[in-house]
Backbone as CSV, one residue per row, in Angstrom:
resi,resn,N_x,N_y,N_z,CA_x,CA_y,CA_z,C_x,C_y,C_z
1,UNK,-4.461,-0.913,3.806,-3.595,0.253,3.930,-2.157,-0.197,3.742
2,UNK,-1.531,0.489,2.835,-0.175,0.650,2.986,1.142,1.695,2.686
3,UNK,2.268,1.661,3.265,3.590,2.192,3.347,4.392,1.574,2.682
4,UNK,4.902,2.571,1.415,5.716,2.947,1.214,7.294,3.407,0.556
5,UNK,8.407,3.432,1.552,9.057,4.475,1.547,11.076,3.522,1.999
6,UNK,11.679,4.041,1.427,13.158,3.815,1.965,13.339,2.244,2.303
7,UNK,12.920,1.343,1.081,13.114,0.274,1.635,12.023,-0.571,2.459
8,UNK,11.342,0.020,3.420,10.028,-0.185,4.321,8.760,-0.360,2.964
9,UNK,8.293,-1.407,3.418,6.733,-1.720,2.910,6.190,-2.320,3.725
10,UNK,4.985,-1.799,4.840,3.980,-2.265,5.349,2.650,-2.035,5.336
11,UNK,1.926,-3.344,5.104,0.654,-3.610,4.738,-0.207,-4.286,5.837
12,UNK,-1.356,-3.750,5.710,-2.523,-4.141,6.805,-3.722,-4.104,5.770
13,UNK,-4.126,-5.482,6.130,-5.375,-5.939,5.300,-5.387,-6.680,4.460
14,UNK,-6.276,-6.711,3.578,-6.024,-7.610,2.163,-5.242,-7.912,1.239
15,UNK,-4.298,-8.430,1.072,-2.818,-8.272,0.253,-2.850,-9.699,-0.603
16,UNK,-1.869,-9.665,-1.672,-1.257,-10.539,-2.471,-0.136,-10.865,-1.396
17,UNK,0.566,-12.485,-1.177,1.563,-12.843,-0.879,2.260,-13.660,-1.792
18,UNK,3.754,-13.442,-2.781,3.438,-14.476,-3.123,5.833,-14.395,-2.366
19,UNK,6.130,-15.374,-2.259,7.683,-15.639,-1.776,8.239,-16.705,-2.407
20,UNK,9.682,-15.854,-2.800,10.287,-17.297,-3.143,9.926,-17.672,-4.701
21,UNK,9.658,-18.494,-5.336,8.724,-19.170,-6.307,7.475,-19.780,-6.207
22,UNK,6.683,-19.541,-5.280,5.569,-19.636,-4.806,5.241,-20.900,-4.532
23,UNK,5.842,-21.875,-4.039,6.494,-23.395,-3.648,5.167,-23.169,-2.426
24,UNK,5.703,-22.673,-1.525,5.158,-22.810,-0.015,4.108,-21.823,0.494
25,UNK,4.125,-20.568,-0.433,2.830,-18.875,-0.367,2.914,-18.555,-1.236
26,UNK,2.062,-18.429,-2.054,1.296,-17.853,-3.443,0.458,-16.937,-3.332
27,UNK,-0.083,-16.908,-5.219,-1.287,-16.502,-4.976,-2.145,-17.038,-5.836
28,UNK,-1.727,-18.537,-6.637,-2.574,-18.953,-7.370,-3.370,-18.284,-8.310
29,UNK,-2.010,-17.453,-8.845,-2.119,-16.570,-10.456,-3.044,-16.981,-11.425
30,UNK,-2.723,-18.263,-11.498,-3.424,-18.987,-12.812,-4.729,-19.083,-12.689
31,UNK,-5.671,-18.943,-11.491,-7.246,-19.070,-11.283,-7.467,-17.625,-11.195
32,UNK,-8.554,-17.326,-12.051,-9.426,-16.444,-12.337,-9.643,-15.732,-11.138
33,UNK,-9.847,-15.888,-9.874,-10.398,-15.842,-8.683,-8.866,-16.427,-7.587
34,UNK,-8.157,-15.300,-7.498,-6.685,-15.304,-6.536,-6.677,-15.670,-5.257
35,UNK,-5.820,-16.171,-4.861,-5.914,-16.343,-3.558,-5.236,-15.601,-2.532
36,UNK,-5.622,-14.614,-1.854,-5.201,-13.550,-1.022,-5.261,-13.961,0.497
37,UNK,-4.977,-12.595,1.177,-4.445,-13.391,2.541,-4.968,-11.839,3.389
38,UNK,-5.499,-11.970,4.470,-6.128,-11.060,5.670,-4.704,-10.961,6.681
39,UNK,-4.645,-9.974,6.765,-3.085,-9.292,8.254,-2.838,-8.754,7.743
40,UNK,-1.466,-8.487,8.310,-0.310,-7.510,8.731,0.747,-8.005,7.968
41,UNK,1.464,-7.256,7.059,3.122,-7.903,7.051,4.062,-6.741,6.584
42,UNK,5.201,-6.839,6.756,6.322,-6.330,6.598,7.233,-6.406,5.924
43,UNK,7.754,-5.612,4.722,9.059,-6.180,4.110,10.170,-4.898,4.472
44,UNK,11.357,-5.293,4.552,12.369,-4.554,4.897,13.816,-4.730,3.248
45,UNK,14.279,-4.165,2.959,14.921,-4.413,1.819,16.338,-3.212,2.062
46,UNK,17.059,-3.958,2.491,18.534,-2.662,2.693,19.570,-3.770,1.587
47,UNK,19.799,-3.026,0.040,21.061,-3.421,-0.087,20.988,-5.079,-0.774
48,UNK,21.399,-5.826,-0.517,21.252,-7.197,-0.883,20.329,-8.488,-0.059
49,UNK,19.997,-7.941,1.382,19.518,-8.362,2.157,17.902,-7.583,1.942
50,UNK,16.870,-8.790,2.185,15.564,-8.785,2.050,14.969,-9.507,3.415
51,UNK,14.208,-8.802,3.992,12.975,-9.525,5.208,12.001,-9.473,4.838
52,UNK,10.801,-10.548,5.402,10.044,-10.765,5.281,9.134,-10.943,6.447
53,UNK,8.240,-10.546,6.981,7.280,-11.065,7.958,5.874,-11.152,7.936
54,UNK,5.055,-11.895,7.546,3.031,-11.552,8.622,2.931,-12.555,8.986
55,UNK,1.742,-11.840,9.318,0.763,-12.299,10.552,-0.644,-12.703,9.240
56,UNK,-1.009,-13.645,9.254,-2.504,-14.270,8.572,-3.406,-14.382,9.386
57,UNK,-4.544,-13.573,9.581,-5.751,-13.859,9.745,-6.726,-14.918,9.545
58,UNK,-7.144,-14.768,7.984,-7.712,-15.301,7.256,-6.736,-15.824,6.000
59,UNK,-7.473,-16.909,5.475,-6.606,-17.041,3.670,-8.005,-17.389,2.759
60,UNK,-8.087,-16.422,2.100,-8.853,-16.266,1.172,-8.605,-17.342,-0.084
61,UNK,-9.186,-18.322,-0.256,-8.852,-19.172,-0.977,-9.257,-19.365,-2.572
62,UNK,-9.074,-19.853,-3.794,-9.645,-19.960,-5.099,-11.030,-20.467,-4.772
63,UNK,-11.361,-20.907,-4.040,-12.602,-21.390,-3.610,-13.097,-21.397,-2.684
64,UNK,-14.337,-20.783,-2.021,-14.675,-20.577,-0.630,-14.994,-21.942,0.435
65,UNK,-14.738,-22.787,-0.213,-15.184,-24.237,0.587,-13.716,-24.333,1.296
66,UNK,-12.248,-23.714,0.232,-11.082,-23.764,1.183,-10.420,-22.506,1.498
67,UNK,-11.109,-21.800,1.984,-10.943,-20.361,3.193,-10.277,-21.294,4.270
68,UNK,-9.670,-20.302,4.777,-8.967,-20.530,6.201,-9.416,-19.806,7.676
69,UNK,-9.649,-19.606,8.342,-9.307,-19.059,9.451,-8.002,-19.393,10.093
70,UNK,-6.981,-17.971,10.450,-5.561,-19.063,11.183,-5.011,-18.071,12.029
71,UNK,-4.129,-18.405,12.425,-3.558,-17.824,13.354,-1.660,-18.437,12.956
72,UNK,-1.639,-17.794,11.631,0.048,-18.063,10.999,0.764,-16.734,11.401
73,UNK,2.254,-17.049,11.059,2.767,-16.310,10.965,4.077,-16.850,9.559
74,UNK,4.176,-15.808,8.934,5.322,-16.441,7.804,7.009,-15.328,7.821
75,UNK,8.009,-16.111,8.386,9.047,-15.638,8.014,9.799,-15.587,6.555
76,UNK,10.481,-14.875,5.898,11.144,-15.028,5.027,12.651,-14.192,5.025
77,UNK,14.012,-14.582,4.990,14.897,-13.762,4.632,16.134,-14.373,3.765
78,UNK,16.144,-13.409,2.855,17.145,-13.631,1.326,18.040,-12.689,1.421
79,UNK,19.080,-13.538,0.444,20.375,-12.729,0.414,20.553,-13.174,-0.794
80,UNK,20.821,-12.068,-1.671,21.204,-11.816,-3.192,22.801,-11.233,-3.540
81,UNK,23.209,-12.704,-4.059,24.981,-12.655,-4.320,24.847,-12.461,-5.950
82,UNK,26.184,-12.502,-6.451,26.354,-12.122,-7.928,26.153,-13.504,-8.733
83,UNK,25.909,-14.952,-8.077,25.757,-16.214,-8.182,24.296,-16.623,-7.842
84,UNK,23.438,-15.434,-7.029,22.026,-16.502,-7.024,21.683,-16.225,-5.375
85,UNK,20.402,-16.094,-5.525,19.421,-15.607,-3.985,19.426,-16.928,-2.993
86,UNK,20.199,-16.520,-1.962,19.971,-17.550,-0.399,18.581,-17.020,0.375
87,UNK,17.655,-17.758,0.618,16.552,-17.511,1.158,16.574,-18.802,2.435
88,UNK,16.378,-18.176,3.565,15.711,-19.060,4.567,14.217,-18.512,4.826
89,UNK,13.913,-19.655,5.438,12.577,-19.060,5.809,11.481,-20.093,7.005
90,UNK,10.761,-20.040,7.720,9.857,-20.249,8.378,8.135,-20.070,8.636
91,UNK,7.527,-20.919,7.716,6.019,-20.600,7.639,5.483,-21.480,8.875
92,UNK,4.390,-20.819,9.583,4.122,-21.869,10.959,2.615,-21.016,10.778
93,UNK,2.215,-22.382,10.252,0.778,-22.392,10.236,-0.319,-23.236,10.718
94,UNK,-1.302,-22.517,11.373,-2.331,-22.715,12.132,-3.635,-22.397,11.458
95,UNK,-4.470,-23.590,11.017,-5.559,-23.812,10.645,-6.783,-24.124,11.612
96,UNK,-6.940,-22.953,11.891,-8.393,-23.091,13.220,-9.415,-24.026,12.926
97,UNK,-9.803,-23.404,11.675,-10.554,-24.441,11.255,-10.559,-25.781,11.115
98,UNK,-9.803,-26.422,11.468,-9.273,-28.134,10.958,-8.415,-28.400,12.090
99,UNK,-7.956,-27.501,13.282,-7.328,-27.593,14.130,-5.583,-28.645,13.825
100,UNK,-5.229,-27.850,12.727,-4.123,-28.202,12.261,-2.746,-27.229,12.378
101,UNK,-1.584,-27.765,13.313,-0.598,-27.031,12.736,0.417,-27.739,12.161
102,UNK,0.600,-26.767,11.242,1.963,-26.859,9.962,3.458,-25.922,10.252
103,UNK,4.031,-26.564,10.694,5.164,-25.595,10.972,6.380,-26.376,9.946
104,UNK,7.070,-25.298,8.744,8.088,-25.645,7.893,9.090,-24.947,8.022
105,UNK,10.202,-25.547,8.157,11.279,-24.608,7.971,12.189,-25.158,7.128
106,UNK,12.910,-23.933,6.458,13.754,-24.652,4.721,15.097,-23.671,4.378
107,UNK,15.339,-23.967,3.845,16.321,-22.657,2.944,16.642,-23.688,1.511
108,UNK,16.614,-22.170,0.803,16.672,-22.394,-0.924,17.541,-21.411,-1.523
109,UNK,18.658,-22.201,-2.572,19.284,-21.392,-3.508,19.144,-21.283,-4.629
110,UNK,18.931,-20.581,-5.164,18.724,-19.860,-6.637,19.393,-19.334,-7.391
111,UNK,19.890,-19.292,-8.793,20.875,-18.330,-9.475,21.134,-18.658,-10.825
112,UNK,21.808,-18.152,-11.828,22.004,-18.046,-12.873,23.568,-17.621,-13.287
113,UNK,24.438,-18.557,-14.060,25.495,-17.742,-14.102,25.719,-17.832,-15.641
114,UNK,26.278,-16.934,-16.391,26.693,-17.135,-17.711,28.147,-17.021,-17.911
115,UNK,28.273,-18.159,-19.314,29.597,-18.177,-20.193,29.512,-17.569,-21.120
116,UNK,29.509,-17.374,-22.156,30.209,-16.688,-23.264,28.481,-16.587,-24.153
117,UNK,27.886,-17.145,-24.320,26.443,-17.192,-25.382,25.376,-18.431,-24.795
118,UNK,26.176,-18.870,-23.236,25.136,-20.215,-22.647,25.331,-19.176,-21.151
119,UNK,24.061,-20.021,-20.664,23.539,-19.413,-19.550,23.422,-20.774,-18.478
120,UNK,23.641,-20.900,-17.571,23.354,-22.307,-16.393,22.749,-21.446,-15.285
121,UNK,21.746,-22.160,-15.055,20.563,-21.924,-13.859,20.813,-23.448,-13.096
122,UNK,19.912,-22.807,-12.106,20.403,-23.971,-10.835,19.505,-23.689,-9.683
123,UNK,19.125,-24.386,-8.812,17.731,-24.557,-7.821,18.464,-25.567,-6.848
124,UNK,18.806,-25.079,-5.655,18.827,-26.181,-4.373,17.882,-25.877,-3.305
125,UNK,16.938,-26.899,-3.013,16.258,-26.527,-1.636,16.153,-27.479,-0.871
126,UNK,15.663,-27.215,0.667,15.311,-27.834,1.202,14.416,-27.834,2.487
127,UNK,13.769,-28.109,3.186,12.504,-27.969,3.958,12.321,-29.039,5.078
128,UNK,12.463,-29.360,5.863,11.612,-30.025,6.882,10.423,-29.696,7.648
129,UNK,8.923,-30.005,7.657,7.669,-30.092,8.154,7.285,-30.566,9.524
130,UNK,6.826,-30.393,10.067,6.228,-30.620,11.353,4.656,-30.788,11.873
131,UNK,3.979,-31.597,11.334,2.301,-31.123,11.110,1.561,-31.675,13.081
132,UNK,1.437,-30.809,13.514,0.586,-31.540,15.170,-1.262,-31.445,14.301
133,UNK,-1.830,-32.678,14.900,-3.406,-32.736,14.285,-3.634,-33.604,15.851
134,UNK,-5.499,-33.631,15.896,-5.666,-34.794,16.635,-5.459,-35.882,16.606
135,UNK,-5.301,-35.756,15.407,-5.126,-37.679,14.570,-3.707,-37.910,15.304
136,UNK,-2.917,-37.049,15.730,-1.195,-37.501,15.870,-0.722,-36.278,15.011
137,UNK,0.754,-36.764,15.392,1.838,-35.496,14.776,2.958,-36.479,14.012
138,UNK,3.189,-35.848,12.855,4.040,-36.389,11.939,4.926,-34.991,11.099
139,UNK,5.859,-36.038,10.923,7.614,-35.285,10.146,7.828,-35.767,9.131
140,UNK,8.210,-34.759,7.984,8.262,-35.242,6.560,9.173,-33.896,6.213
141,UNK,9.422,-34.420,5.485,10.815,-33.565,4.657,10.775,-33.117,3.429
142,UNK,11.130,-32.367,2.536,11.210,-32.137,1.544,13.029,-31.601,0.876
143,UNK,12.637,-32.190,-0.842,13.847,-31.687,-1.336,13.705,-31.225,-2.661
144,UNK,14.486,-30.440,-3.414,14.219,-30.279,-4.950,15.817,-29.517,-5.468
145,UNK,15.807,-30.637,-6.667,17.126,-29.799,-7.450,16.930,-29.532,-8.903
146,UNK,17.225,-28.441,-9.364,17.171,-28.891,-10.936,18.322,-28.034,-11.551
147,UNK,18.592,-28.365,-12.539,19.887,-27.925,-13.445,19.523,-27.284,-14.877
148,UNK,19.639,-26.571,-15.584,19.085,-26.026,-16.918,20.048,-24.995,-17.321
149,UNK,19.855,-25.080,-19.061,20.711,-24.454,-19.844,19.661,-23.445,-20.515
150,UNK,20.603,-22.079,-21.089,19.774,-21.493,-21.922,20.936,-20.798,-22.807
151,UNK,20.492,-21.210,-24.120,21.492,-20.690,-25.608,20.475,-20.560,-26.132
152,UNK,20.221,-19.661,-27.316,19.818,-18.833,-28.298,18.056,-18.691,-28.459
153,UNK,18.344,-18.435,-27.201,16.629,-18.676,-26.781,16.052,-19.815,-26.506
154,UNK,16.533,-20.603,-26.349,15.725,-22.487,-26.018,16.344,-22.216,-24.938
155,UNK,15.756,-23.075,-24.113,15.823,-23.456,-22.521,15.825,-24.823,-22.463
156,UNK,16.340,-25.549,-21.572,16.127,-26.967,-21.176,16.745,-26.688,-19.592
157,UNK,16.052,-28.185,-19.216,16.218,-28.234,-17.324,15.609,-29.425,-17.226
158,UNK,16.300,-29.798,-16.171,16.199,-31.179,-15.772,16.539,-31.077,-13.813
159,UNK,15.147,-31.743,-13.345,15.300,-31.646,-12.006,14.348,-32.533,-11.198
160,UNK,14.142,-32.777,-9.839,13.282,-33.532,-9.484,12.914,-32.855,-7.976
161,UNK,11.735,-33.277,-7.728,11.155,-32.302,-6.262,10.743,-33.760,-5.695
162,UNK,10.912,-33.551,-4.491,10.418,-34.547,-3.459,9.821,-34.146,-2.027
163,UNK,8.434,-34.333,-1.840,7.915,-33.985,-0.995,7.599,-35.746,-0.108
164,UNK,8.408,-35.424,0.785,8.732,-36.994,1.465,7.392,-37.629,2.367
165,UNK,7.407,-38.414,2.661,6.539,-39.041,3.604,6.998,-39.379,4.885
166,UNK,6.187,-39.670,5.949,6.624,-40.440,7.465,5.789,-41.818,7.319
167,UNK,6.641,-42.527,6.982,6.812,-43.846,6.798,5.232,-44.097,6.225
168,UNK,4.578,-43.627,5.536,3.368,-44.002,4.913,2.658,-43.587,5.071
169,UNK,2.240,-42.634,6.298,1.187,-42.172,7.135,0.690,-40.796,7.116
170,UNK,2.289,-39.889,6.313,1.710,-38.440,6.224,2.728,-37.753,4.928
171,UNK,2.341,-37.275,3.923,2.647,-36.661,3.164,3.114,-35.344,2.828
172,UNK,3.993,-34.910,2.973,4.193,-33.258,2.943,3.496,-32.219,1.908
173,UNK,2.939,-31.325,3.086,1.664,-30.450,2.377,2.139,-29.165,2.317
174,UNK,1.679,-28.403,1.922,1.892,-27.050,1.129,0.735,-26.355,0.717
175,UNK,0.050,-25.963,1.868,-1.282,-25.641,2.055,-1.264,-24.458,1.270
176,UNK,-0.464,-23.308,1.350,-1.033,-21.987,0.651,0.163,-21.810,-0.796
177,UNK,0.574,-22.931,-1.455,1.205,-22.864,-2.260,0.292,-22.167,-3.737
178,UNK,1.055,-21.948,-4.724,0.414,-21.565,-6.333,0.867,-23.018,-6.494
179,UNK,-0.596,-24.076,-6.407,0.160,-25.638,-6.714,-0.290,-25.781,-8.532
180,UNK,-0.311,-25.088,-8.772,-0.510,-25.935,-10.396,0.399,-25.359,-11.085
181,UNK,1.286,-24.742,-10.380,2.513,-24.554,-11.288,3.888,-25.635,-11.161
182,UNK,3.118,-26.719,-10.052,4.620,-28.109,-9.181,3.465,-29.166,-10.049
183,UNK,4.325,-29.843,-10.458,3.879,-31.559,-10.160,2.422,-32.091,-11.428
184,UNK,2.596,-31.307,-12.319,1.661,-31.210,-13.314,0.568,-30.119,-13.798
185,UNK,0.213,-30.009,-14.503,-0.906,-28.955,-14.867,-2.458,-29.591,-14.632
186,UNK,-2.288,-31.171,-14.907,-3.631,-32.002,-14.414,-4.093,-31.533,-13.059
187,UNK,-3.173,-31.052,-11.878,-3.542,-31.084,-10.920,-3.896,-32.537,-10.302
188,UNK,-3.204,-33.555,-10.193,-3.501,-34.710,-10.014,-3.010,-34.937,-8.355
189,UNK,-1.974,-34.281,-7.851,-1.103,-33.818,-6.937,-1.325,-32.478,-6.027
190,UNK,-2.744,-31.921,-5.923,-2.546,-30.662,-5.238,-2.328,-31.251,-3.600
191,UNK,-2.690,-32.186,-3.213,-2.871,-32.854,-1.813,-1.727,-33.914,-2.599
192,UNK,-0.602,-33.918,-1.123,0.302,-35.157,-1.408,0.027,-36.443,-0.432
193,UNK,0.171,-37.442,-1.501,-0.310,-38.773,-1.098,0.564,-38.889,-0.023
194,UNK,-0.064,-39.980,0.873,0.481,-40.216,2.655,2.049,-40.994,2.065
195,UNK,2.094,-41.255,0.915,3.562,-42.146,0.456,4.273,-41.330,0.164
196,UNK,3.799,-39.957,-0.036,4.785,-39.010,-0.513,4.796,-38.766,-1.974
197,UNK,5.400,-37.807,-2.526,5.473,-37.423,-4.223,6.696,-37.273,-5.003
198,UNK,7.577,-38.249,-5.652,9.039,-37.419,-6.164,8.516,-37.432,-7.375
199,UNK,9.021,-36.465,-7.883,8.418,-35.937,-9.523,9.929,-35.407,-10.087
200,UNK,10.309,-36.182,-11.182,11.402,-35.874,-11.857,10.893,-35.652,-13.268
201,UNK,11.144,-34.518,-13.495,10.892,-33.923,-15.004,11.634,-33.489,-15.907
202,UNK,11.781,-32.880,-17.048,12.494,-32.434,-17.737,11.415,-31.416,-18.791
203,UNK,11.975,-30.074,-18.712,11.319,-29.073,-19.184,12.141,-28.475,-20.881
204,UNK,11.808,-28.033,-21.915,11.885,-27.709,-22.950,11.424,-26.288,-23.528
205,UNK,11.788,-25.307,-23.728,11.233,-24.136,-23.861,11.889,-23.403,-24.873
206,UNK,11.122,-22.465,-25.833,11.998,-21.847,-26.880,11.178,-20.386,-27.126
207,UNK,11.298,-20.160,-28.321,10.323,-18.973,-29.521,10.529,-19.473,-30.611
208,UNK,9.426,-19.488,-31.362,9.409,-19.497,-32.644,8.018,-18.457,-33.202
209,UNK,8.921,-18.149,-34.006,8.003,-16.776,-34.775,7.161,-16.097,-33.832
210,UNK,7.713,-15.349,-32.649,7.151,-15.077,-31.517,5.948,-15.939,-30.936
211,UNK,6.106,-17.298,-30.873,5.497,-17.552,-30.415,6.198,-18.603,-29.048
212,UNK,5.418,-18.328,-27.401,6.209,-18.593,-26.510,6.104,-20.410,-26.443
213,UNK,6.922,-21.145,-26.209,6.665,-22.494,-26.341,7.251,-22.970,-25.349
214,UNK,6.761,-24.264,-24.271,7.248,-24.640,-23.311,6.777,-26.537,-23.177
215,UNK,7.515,-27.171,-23.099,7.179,-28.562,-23.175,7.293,-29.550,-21.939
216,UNK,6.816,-29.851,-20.563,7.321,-30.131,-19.907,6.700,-31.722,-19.290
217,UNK,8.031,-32.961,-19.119,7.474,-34.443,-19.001,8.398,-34.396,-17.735
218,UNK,6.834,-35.026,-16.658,6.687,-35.824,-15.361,6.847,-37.374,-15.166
219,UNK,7.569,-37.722,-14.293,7.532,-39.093,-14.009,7.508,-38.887,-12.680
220,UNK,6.109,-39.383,-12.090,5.515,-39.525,-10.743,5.892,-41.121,-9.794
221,UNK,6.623,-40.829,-8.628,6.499,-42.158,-7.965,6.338,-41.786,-6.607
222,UNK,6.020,-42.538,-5.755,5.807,-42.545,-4.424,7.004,-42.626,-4.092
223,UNK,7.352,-41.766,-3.104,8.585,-41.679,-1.963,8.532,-42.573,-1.148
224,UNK,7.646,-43.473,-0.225,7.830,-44.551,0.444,7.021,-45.452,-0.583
225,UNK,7.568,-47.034,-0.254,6.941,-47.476,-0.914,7.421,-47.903,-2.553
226,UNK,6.416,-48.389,-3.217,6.897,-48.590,-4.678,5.821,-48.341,-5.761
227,UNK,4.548,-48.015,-5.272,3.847,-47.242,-6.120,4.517,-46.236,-7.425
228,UNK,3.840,-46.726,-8.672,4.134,-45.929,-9.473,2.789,-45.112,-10.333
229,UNK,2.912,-43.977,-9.813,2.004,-42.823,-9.886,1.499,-42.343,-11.755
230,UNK,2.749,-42.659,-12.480,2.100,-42.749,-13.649,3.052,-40.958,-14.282
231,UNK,2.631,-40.949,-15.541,3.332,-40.104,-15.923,2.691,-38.741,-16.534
232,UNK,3.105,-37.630,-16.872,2.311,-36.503,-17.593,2.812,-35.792,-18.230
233,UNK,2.558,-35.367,-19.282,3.158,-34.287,-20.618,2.035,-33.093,-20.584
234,UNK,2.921,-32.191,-20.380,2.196,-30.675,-20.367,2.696,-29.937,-21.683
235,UNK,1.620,-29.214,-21.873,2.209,-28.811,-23.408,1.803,-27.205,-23.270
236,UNK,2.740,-25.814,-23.858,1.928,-24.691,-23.806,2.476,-23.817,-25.234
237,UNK,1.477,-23.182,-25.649,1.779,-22.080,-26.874,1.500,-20.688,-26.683
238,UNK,2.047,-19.272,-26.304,1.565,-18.322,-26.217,2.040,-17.465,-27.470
239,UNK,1.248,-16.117,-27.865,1.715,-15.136,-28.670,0.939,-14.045,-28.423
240,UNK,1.614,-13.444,-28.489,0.954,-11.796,-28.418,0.850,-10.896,-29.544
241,UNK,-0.128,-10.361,-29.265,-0.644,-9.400,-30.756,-0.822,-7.864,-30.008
242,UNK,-0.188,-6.998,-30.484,0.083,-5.858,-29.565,-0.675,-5.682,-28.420
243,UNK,-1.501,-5.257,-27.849,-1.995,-5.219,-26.557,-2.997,-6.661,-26.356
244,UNK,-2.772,-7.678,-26.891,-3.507,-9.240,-26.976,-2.843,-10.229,-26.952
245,UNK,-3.000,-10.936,-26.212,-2.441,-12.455,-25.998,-3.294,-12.997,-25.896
246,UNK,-3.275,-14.362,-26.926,-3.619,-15.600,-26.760,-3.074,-17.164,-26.429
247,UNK,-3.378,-17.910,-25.937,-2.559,-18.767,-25.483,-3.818,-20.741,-25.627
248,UNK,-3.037,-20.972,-25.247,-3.311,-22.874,-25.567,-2.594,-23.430,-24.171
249,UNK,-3.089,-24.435,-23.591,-2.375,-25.305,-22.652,-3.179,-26.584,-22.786
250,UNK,-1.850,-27.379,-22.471,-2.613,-29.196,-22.790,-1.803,-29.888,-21.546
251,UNK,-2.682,-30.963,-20.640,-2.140,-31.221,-20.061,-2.350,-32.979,-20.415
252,UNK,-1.422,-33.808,-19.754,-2.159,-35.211,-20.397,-1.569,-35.972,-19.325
253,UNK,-2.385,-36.887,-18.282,-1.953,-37.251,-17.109,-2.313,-38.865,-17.493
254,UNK,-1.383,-40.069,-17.324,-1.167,-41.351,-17.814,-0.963,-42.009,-16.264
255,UNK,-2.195,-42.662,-16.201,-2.403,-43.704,-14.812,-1.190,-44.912,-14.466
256,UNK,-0.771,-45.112,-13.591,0.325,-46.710,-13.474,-1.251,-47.031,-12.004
257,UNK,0.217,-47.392,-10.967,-0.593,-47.830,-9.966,-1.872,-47.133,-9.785
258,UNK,-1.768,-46.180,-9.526,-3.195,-45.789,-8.783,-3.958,-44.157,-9.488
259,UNK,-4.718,-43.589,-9.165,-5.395,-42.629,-10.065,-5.866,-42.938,-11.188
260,UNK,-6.507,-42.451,-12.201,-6.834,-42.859,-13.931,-6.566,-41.544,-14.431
261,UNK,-6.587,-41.980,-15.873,-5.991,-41.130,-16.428,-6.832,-40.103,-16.759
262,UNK,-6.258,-38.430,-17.546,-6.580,-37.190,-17.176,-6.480,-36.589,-18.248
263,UNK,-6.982,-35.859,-18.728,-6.837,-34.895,-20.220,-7.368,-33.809,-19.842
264,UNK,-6.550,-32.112,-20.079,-7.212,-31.516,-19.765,-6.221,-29.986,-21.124
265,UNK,-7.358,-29.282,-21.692,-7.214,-28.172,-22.383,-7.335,-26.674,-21.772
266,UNK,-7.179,-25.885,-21.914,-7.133,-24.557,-21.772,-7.151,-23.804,-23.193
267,UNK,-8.049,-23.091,-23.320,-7.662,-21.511,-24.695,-7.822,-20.587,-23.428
268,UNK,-7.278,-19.388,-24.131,-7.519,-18.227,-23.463,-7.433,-17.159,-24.349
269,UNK,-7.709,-15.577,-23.935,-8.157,-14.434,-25.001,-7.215,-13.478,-23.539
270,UNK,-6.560,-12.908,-23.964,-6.473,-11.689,-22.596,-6.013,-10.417,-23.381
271,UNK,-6.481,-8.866,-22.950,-5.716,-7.498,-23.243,-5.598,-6.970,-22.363
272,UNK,-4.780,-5.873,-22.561,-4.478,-5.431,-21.239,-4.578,-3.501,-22.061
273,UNK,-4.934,-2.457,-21.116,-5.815,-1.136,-21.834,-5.752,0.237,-20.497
């Protein structure tokens, strides 16, 4: 069930969540089979200022082996300037099942400003974690910046995300994230290693003859430590044919220290009627 009306949207039951850039709550768009979420939540929207609140029940996962039972709650609130969206926020999550809590709290800036025929985008965030388990309780941090241009339809960006470690032992997680859109398309990274993950990339994007093109190279290393995780080139082609899109994705994941290496394709057919 839901409302609505004047700003107010509240929902009870089965819903899409996704906040933010879907870093920390998604809905894992890209799988056939979404990942949705059981409660209550609330959005409030007056003006430039945005709230956010639920309550999670359940989390319906891409796969039923990782369903949740929980007892979360997720804050979110943004503020939209003429320079780019301030978002804080607070996800504090409780995994019954695994008797895990995750409590994050972060704030992230976002924005876009233009000159004359160039465009500069820009990404600051940041996050600190809190995970209590039986095993023990551990603190890990997170950070991510990136910088990017856009003239005459090409895009470029250059940035790096770091999901930190506690001294070797615990890795910063991101349980209900859309993760195959961070840290490769291999999926080599959906669980972050106990050393942690910094991933510095550089992304490439254009059109040619309507066709959508995006090029994007990973260099993986461990945050504690000196492990080197190895590298990955993602490759994508889309075009559309009036109510049809077809598309291509290549992902290509290159072993150093640890993991082996990964090749992975995608075609796809989609209309929409």
């Amino acid at each position: 069930m839901s409302y609505n009306k004047e700003g107010i949207t509240a929902t009870v039951g089965r819903q899409r969540i996704i906040l933010d850039n879907a870093r920390f709550v998604g809905n894992v768009g890209w799988r056939a089979n979404e990942q949705t979420y059981d409660g209550a939540s609330l959005k409030l929207v007056n003006g430039p200022v945005e709230f956010f609140f639920a309550y999670i029940d359940q989390v319906n996962s891409i796969l039923p082996a990782l369903d949740m039972d929980t007892n979360s709650k997720l804050f979110n609130l943004g503020y939209s300037t003429p320079i780019g969206k301030i978002s804080g926020y607070g996800y504090l999550l409780d995994d019954q099942d695994r008797d895990i809590q995750t409590d994050t709290v972060g704030a992230r800036f976002s924005g876009k400003a233009a000159m004359d025929t160039v465009s500069f985008t820009y990404t600051a965030e940041y996050a600190a974690q809190e995970k209590e388990a039986n095993a023990g309780n551990n603190d890990a941090e997170y950070m991510a910046l990136e910088l990017g241009v856009e003239a005459k339809g090409a895009t470029f960006a250059i940035g790096n995300e770091t999901l930190g470690s506690d001294d070797g032992a615990y890795g910063f997680q991101t349980p209900l994230a859309t993760k195959h859109a961070f840290n490769g398309w291999a999926d080599m990274f959906l669980a972050t290693p106990a050393d942690g993950l910094s991933d510095t990339y550089i992304k490439v994007g254009g059109n040619a003859k309507g066709v959508k093109l995006l090029a994007v190279y990973h260099d993986f290393k461990a945050d504690e430590g000196s492990n080197d995780y190895g590298t990955e080139l993602d490759l994508l082609a889309v075009k559309k044919f009036g109510n049809y899109t077809v598309g291509a994705k290549y992902a290509s994941y290159k072993a150093e220290d640890v993991k082996v290496d990964d090749d992975k394709v995608w075609l796809w057919v989609q209309t929409k009627f």
